[in-house]
C-alpha positions as CSV (number, residue, x, y, z in Angstrom):
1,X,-17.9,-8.7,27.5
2,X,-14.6,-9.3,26.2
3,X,-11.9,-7.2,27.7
4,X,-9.1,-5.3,26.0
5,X,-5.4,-5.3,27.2
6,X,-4.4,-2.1,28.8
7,X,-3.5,0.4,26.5
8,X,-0.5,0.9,28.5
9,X,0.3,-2.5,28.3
10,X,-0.5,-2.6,24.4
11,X,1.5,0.3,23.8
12,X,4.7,-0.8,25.3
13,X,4.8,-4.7,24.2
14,X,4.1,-3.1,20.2
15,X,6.9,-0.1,20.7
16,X,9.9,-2.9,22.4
17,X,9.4,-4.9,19.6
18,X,9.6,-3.0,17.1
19,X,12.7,-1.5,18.1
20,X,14.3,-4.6,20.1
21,X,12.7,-8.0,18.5
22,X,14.7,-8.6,15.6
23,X,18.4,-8.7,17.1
24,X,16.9,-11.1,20.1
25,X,16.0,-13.6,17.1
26,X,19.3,-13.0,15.6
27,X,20.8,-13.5,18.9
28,X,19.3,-16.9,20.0
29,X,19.2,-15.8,23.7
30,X,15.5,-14.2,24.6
31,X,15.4,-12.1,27.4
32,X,13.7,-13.1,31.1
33,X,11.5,-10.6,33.1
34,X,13.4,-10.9,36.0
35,X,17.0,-9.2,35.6
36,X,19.9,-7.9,32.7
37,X,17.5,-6.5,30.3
38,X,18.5,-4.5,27.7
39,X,17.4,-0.7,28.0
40,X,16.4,1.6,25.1
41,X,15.1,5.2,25.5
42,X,15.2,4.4,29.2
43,X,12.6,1.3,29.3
44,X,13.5,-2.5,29.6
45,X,13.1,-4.4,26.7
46,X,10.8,-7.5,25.7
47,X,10.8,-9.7,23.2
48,X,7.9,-11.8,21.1
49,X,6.2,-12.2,17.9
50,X,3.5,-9.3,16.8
51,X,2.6,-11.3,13.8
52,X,1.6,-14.7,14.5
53,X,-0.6,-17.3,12.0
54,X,-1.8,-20.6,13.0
55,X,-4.2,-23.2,11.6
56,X,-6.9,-21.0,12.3
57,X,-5.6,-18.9,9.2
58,X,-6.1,-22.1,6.7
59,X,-2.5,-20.9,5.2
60,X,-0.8,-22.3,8.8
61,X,-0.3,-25.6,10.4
62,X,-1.3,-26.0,14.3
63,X,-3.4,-24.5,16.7
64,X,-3.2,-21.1,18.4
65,X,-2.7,-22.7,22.1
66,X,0.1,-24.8,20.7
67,X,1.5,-21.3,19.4
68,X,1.2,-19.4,22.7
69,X,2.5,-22.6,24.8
70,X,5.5,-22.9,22.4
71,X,5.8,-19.2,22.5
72,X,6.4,-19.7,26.3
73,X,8.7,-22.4,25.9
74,X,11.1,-20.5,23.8
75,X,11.2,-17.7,26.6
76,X,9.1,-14.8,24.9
77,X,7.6,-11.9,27.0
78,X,4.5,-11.7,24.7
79,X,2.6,-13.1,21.7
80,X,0.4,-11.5,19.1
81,X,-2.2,-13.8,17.4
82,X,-3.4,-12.0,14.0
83,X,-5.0,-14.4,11.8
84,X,-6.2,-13.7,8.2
85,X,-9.6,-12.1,8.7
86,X,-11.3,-13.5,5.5
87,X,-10.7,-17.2,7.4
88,X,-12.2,-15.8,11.0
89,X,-15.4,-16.8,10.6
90,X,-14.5,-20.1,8.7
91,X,-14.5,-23.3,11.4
92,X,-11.6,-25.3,9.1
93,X,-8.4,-25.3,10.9
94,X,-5.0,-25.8,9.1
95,X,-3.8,-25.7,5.5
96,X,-5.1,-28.2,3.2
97,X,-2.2,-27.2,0.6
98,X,0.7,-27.7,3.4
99,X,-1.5,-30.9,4.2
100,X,-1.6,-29.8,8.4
101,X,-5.7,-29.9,7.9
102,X,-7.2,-31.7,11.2
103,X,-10.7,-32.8,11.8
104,X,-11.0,-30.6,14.5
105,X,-13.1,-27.3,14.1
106,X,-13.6,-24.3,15.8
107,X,-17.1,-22.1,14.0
108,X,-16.2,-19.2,17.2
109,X,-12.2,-18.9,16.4
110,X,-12.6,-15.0,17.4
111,X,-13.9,-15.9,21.2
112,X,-11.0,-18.5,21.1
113,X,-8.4,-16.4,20.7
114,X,-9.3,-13.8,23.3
115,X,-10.5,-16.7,25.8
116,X,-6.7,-18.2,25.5
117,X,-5.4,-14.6,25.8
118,X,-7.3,-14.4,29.0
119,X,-5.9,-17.5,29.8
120,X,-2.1,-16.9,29.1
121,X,-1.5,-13.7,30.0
122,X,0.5,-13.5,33.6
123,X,1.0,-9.9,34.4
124,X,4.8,-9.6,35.2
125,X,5.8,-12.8,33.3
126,X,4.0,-12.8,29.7
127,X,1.0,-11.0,27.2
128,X,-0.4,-12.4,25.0
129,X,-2.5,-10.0,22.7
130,X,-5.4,-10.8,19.9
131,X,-5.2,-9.6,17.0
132,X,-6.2,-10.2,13.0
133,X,-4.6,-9.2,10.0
134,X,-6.8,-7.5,7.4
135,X,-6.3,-9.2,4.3
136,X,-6.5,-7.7,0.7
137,X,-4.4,-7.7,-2.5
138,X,-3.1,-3.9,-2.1
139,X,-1.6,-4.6,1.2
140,X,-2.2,-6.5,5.0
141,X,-3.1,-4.2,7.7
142,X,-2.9,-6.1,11.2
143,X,-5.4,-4.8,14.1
144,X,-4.7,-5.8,17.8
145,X,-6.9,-5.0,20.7
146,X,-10.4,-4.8,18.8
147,X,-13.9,-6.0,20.1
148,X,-14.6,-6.8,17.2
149,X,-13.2,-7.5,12.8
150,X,-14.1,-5.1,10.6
151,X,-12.6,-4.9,7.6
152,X,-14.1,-2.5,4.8
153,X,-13.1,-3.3,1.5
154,X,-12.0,0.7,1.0
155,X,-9.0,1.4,2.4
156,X,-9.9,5.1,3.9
157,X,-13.4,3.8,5.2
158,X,-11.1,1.4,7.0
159,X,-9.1,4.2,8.5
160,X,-12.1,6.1,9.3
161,X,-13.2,3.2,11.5
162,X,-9.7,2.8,13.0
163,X,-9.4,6.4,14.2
164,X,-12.8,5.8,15.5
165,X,-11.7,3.4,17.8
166,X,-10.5,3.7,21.7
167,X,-6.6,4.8,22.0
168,X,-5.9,1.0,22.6
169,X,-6.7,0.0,19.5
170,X,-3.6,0.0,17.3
171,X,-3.2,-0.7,13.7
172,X,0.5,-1.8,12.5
173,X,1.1,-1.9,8.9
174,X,3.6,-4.9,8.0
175,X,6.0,-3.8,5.5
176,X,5.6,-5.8,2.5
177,X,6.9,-9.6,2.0
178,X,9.2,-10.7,-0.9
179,X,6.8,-12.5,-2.5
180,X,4.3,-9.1,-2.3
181,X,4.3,-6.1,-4.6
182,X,7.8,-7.0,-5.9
183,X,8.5,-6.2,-1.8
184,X,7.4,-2.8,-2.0
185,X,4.7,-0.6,-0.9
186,X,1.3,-0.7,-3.0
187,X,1.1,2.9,-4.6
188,X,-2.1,3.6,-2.6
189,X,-0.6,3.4,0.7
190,X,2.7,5.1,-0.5
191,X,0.6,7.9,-1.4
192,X,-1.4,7.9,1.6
193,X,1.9,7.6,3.9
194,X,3.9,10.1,1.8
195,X,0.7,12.8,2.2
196,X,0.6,12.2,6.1
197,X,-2.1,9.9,5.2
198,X,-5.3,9.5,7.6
199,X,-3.8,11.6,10.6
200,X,-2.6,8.5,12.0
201,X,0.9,7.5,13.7
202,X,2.2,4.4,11.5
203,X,3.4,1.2,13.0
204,X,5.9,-0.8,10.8
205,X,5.8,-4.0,11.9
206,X,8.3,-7.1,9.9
207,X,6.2,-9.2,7.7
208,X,6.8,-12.4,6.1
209,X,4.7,-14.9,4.2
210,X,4.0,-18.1,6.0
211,X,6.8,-20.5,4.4
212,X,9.3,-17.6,3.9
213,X,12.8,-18.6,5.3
C-alpha cells in the first residue's frame, strides 16, 4: 500500500516554502540542512519546488527522476511532483509540440512517482512529495499526499472529497499564471474564497505555465 508523507513533514516543507522559496531563487544560494539557516516564526527554513511538471505531463520535457536528481544537484531540501491529471493515466512521455517526445512509456506513471518518492526521500537531508495538479479551464488545483487522483469535474464535489480526506492531504491553489484568466482569479473561486468558501484553510502556492520566463 502506498504510504503517505508524515503530515508533519507535509505540513512543514508546504508552509517554508511558501513563505521562504521565492527569495532563495532570487538569491542563487539554496540553503543546506546542516547549519546558517534562515529562521521565520521560530522554525528553520527549506527550500524546493511545490510545483513541478515533467514529461509525464505531455506539456514538459524529461523524466521525473531526472527532475528529482537535478533537484538534488542544485541543493534543494524537497521536491513536489504534480503532473497534469488529465495526462496520469496516459503512457506518452514528453511534449510533442516542444518536440522532447521519447519512445519510452510509462501506462503506471502514478506508482512511478510515489515509487521514486520512496526512493529519494532521505529523512534529514531531502523530501520529495507526489503530487498532481487538477487540471480544468476555471482554474488548477494541485493535490499532494493522496492515495489516489480524483478529480470531479464540479468544483464543490471536488471540495467535498478534499475535506473528506486525512489531515495530510493538502490542497494548494496556485495563483493564476499570466497567460490564465488575464492573471486573475476565475469568478467562481473568487466567490468561493471571498464567502470563506468550503471551510477550508487556502494554500497559495506561485504558478507559472511551463515556458513562462
Amino acid at each position: 500500500m502506498p504510504r503517505r508523507m508524515p503530515r508533519a513533514l507535509t505540513l512543514f516543507c508546504l508552509w517554508s516554502a511558501i513563505a521562504l522559496v521565492q527569495p532563495a531563487i532570487a538569491s542563487g544560494h539554496p540553503a543546506t540542512w546542516a547549519t546558517d539557516r534562515p529562521h521565520f516564526l521560530g522554525y528553520n527554513a527549506y527550500f524546493g519546488e511545490l510545483h513541478q511538471h515533467t514529461g509525464y505531463s505531455l506539456d514538459g520535457c524529461g523524466l521525473p527522476e531526472q527532475a528529482i536528481t537535478g533537484a538534488k544537484g542544485r541543493g534543494n531540501d524537497f521536491l513536489a511532483l504534480t503532473e497534469h491529471d488529465i495526462y496520469i493515466n496516459r503512457p506518452e512521455i514528453g511534449s510533442v509540440e516542444k518536440g522532447c517526445r521519447i519512445s519510452q512509456t510509462d501506462p503506471h506513471k502514478w506508482q512511478t512517482l510515489q515509487e521514486l518518492a520512496d526512493r529519494y526521500t532521505v529523512d534529514g537531508s531531502f523530501v520529495v512529495l507526489r503530487g498532481y495538479e487538477r487540471t480544468r479551464d476555471w482554474g488548477h488545483l494541485n493535490v499532494f499526499n493522496s492515495v489516489s487522483v480524483v478529480s470531479p469535474l464540479d468544483l464543490d464535489e471536488f471540495y467535498s472529497w478534499l475535506a473528506g480526506q486525512p489531515a495530510d492531504v493538502i490542497g494548494a491553489m496556485p495563483p493564476p499564471a499570466r497567460k490564465m484568466f488575464g492573471g486573475g482569479w476565475p469568478p467562481l473561486l473568487r466567490t468561493r474564497l471571498a464567502q470563506g468558501g468550503w471551510g477550508q484553510g487556502v494554500l497559495a502556492v506561485t504558478h507559472r505555465t511551463n515556458g513562462d520566463g
